[in-house]
N, C-alpha and C positions, 0 to 999 in steps of 0.2 A: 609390288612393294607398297608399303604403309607409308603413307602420306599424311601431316595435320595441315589443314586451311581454315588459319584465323578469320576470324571476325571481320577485319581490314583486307585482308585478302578479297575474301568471299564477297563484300562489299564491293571492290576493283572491278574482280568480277565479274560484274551484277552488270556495273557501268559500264564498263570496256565494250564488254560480248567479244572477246578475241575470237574468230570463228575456227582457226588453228588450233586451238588447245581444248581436250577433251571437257568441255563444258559442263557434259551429263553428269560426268566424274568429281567434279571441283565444287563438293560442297561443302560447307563451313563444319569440321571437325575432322574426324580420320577418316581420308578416301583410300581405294587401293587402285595403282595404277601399273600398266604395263612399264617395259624397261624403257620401249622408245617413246611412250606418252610422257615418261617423269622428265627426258633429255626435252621433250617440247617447251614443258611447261619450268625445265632452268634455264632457256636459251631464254625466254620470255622476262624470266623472275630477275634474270643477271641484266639485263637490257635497262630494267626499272629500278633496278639496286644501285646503279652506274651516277656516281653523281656528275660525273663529267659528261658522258656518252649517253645519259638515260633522259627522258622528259624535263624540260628545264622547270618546267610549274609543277610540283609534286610537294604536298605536304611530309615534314621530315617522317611524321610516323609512319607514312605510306611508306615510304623509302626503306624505313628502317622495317617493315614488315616485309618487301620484299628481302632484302639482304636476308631476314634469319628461315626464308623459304632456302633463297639460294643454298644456304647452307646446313638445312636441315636436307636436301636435294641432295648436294654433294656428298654429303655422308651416306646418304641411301643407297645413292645411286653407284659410288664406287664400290659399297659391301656386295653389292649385287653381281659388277663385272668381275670381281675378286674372288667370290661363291661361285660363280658359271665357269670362272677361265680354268681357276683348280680342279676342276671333274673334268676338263677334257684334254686329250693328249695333244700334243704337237703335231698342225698339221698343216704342210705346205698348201698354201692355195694358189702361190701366183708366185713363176720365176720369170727375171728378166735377164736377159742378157747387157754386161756391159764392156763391152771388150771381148778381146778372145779366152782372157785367161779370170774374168770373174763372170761376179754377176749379181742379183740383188733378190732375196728370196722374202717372202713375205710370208709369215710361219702365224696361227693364230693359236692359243690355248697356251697348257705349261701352268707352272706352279706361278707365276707372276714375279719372278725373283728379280734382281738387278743388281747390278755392279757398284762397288763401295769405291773404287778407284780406276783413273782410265789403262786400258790395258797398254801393251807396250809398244804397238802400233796400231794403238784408237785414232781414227780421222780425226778427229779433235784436237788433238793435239797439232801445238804448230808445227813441232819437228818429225811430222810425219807427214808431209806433204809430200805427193807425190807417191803413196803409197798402193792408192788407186786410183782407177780412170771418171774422166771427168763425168763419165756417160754414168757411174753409180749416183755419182752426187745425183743429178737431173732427175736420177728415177725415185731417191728416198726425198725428196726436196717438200712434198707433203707433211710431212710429219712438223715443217715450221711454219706449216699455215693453220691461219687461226681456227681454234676448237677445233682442230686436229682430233681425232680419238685410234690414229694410230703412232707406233713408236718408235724410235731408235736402238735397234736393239746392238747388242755385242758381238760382235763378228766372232770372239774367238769361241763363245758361249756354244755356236754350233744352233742345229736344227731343233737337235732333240732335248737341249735343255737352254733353250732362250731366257735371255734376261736383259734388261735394259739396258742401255748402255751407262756408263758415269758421266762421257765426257756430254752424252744428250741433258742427262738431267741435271747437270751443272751450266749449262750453256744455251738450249733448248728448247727448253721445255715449260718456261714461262707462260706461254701463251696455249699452251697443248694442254686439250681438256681432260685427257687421261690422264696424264702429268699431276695434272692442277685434283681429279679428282682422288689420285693413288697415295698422296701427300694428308688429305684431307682423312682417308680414310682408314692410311697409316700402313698403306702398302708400301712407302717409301717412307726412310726415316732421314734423321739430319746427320746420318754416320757417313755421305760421301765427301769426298775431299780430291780437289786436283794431283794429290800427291809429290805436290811439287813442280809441275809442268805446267807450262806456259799451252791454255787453249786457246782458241780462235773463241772470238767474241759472240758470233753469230750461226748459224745456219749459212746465211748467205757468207759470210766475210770466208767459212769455211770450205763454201761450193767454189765462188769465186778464187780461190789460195789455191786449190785442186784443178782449175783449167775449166769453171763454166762461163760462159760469155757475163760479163754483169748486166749486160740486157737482155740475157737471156727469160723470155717470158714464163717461163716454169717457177723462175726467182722473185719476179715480181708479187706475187700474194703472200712471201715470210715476213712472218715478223720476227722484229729483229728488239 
């Protein structure tokens, strides 16, 4: 993908020498860079964009050069997974067992669609607790740790036409860099709505409500 590196950037840089981000590639004007180089150099660009969590001595224009990386990234970078995931089909890579009578499938590709409202026994919701076993929450519990870049998807949507879940991207999905990039890139719009129902606040608050220890160490890295 087509990448621009300012002046101020390119300058950073110069100075920095980050030896993790493709160097050779990062010169002042349009570079082109792989899918997992351009994820380097946002994890890098968002750290320095951060005014709370990022370098406390930073000139604002530095600052503000990173942020419009971030966000020239994010746009990039989600047209990219959005262009790759529609050319390929639906395809199991990884089932888990959770109980005897479910289980938790981990499907990648599909048109990239998602749910506008949560379905009528979405985990998210509060009045569906007890829906499933505790052992799924532990296994999907990833997807609310930070930069996450996988998802929650909709149990009713099935295998072969996966879609996000509503009650994840209302509740979620905050912190989840697919989320954060799919938003950005307008793979998700502002048409979901709780429909009316009362969800769990968290990932956690909604593992924990389903029967996971709340010291359960799986739980410990969401954010909430």
């Amino acid at each position: 993908m087509r990448v621009r590196i300012s002046a101020a950037i390119d300058n950073e840089y110069a100075n920095r020498a980050p030896d993790f981000l493709p160097l050779d590639k990062l010169d002042i004007g349009v570079c082109e860079l792989t899918l997992a180089e351009a994820r380097e150099v946002l994890a890098d660009a968002e750290f320095n964009a951060d005014i709370k969590g990022g370098p406390e001595e930073m000139p604002g224009g530095t600052r503000r050069a990173y942020a419009a990386l971030v966000k020239q990234l994010c746009k990039a970078i989600a047209a990219a997974e959005v262009k790759a995931s529609s050319k390929e089909k639906p395809t199991v890579t990884q089932v888990r067992a959770a109980g005897p009578d479910h289980q938790v499938v981990t499907v990648v590709g599909g048109r990239g669609t998602y749910r506008r409202q949560p379905c009528s026994d979405c985990p998210w919701r509060v009045d569906a607790v007890d829906e499933f076993p505790a052992e799924a929450f532990r296994h999907s519990a990833g997807v609310a740790y930070d930069m996450s870049q996988h998802t929650f998807a909709c149990h009713q949507s099935g295998q072969k036409r996966p879609a996000v879940c509503a009650g994840f991207l209302l509740r979620g999905g905050a912190h989840n860099l697919a989320v954060r990039l799919g938003y950005r890139s307008g793979r998700f719009g502002d048409d979901v709505t709780d429909g009316g129902v009362e969800l769990h606040e968290s990932y956690r608050a909604m593992a924990i409500a389903n029967g996971v220890d709340p010291s359960d160490p799986v739980l410990a890295p969401c954010r909430d």
